[in-house]
C-alpha positions as CSV (number, residue, x, y, z in Angstrom):
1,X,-8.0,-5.4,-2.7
2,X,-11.1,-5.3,-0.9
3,X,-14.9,-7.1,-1.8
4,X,-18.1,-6.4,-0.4
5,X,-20.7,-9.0,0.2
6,X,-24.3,-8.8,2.0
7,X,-25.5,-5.6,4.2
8,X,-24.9,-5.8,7.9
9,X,-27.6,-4.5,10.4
10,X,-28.2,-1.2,11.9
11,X,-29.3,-0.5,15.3
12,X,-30.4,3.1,16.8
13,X,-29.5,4.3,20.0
14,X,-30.5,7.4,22.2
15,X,-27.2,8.6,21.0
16,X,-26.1,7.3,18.1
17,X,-27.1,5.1,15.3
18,X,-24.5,1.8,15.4
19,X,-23.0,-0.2,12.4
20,X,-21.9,-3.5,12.6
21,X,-19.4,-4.4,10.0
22,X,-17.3,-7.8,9.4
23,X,-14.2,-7.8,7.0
24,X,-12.1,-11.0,6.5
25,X,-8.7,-11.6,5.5
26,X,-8.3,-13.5,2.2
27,X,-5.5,-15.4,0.4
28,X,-5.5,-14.8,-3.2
29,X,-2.4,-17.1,-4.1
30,X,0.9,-18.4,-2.0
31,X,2.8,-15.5,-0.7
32,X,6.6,-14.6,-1.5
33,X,9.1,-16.6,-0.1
34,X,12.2,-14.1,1.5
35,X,15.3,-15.5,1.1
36,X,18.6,-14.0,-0.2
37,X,19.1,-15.3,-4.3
38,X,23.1,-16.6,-4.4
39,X,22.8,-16.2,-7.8
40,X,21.6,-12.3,-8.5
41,X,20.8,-9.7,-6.0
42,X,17.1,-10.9,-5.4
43,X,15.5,-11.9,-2.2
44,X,12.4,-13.5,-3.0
45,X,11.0,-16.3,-4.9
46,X,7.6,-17.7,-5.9
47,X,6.3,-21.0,-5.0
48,X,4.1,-22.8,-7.7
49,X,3.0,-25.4,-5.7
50,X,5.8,-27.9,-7.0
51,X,7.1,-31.1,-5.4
52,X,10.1,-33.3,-5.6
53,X,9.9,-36.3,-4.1
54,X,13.2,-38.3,-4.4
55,X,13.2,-42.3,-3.3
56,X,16.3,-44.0,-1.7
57,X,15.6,-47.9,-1.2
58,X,12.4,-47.1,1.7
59,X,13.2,-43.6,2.6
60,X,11.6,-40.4,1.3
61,X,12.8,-36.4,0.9
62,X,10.2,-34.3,-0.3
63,X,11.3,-30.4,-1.5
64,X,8.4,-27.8,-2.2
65,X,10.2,-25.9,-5.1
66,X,10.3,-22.2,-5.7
67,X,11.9,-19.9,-8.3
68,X,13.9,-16.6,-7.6
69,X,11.5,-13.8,-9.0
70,X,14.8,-12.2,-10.9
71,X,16.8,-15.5,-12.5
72,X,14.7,-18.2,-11.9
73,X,16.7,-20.5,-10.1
74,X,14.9,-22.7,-7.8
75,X,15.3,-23.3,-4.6
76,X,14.5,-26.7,-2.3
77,X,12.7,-26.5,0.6
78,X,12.8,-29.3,2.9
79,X,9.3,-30.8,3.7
80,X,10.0,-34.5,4.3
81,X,13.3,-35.8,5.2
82,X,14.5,-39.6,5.0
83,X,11.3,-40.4,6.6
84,X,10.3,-44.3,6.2
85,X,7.6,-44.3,3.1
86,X,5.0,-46.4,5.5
87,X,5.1,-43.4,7.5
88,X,3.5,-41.0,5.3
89,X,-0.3,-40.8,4.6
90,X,-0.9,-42.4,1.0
91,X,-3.3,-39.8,-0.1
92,X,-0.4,-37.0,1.2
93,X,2.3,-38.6,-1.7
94,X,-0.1,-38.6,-4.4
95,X,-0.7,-35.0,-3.8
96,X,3.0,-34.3,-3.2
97,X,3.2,-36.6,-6.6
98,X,0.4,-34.8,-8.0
99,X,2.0,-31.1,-7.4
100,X,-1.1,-30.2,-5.5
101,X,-1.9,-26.3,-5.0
102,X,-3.6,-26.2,-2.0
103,X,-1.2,-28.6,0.1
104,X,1.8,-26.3,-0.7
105,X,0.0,-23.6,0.5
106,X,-0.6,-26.2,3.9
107,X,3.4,-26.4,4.1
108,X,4.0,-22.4,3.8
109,X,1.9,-21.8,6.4
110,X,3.5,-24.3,8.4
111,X,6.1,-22.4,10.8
112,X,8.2,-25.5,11.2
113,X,8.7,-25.8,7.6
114,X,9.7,-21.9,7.9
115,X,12.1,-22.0,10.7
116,X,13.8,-25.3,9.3
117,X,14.3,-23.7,6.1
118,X,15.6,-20.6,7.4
119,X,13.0,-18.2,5.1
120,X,9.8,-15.7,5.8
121,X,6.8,-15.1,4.1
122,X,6.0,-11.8,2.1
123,X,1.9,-11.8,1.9
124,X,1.9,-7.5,0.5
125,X,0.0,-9.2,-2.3
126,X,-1.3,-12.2,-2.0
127,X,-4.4,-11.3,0.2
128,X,-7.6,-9.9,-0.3
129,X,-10.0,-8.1,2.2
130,X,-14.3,-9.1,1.8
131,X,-16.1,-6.9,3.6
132,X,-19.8,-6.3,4.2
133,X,-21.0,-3.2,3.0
134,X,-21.5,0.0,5.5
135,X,-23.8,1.5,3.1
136,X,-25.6,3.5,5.4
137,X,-23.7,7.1,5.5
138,X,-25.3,8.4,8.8
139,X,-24.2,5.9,11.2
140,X,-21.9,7.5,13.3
141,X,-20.2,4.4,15.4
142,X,-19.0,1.5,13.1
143,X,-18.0,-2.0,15.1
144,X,-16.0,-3.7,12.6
145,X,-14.8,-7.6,13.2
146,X,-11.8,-8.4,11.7
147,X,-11.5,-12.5,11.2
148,X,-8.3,-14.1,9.5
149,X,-9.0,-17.2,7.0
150,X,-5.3,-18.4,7.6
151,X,-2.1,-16.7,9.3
152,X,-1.0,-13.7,7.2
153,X,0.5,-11.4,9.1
154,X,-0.4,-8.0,7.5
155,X,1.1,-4.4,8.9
156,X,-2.7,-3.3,11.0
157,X,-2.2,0.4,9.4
158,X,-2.4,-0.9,6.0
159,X,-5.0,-3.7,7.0
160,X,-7.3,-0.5,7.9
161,X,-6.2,1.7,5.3
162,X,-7.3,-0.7,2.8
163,X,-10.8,-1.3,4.5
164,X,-11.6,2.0,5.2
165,X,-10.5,3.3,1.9
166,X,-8.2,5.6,3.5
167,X,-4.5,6.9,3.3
168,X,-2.0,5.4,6.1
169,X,-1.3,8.6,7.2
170,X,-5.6,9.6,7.9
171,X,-5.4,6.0,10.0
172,X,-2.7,6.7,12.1
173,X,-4.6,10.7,12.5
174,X,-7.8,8.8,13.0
175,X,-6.1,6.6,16.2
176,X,-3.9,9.0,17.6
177,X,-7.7,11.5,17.8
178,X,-9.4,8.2,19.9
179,X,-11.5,8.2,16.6
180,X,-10.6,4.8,16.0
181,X,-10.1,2.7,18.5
182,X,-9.8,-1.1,19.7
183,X,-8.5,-3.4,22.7
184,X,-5.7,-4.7,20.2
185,X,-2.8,-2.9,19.6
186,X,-3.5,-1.2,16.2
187,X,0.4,-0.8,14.9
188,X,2.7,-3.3,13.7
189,X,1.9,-6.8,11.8
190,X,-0.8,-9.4,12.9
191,X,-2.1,-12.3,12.1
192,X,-4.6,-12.8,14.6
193,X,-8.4,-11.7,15.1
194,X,-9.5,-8.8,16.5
195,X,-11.9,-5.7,16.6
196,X,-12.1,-2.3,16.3
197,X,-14.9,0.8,16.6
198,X,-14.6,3.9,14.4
199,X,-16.4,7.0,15.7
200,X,-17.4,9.2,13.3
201,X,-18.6,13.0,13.9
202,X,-22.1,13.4,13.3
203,X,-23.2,15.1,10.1
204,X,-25.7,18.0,11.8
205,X,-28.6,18.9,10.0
206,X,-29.7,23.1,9.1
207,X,-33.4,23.9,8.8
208,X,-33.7,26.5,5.8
């Protein structure tokens, strides 16, 4: 789930040689929409970035639509409702017309729409990490900036585990050691930037 792009710089020290690193949080699609199915024992359903948009004399409801991942039946959530059509940007009801991709994702990431619909957001995969590349093995201290594109909250130990290639369990080791550490709270979800150091122990060198 992760890319790598460019090579970030090193910088020596008396003490240490330093790494700085910069990963940023990706979406890769529209996340899962949690909400109970009353038709089968589901509790998600995917958004495909369709629109109804139903007329009554001057007035206007518009609906994102989404399909229970189990039986298919679709839900309505409310975007637009009985608002006066002189109201609404032209260009915003052709691309509710138009069944446009990137304004559904707009609406989902909208925590009005959330809260009015009563529903969450299930992101485990629909986000991807790009990284730049820490190819330099002997650098003990890594700086690492983590920068969100949009809100997706992601659980921090999995958010690490993913970018440093590691098992959940080795992150949690690796903060509970002071090995890896950061002014933000590094447990729970986030959705907000932030940065962390990971200290590494120096790889010491024999003469033969």
């Amino acid at each position: 789930m992760s890319q790598q792009i460019g090579i970030p710089p090193v910088t020596n020290n008396s003490t240490s040689r330093r790494l700085a690193t910069q990963w940023l949080v990706c979406p890769t699609g529209l996340p899962l929409i949690r909400r109970r199915c009353l038709s089968c024992t589901s509790a998600q359903y995917r958004a495909h970035g369709k629109f109804r948009v139903n007329a009554n004399h001057k007035l206007l409801d518009v609906w994102l639509l989404a399909l229970c991942v189990r039986c298919g039946e679709t839900i309505k959530l409310t975007v637009l409702e009985r608002v006066h059509v002189r109201t609404i940007d032209p260009s915003a009801l052709t691309r509710f017309h138009d069944n446009d991709l990137e304004l559904a994702a707009k609406m989902l990431a909208d925590p009005r729409l959330l809260r009015r619909n009563g529903v969450t957001l299930d992101w485990d995969d629909a986000w991807t990490l790009r990284k730049t590349t820490a190819g330099v093995p002997e650098a003990e201290v890594i700086d690492t900036s983590v920068r969100f594109v949009q809100r997706i909250p992601i659980r921090l130990t999995r958010l690490l585990s993913v970018g440093l290639e590691v098992s959940r369990s080795e992150v949690q080791r690796l903060v509970a050691d002071g090995s890896l550490s950061s002014t933000h709270r590094l447990t729970g979800k986030s959705s907000g930037d932030f940065s962390f150091t990971l200290r590494r122990q120096p790889v010491e060198e024999h003469c033969r």
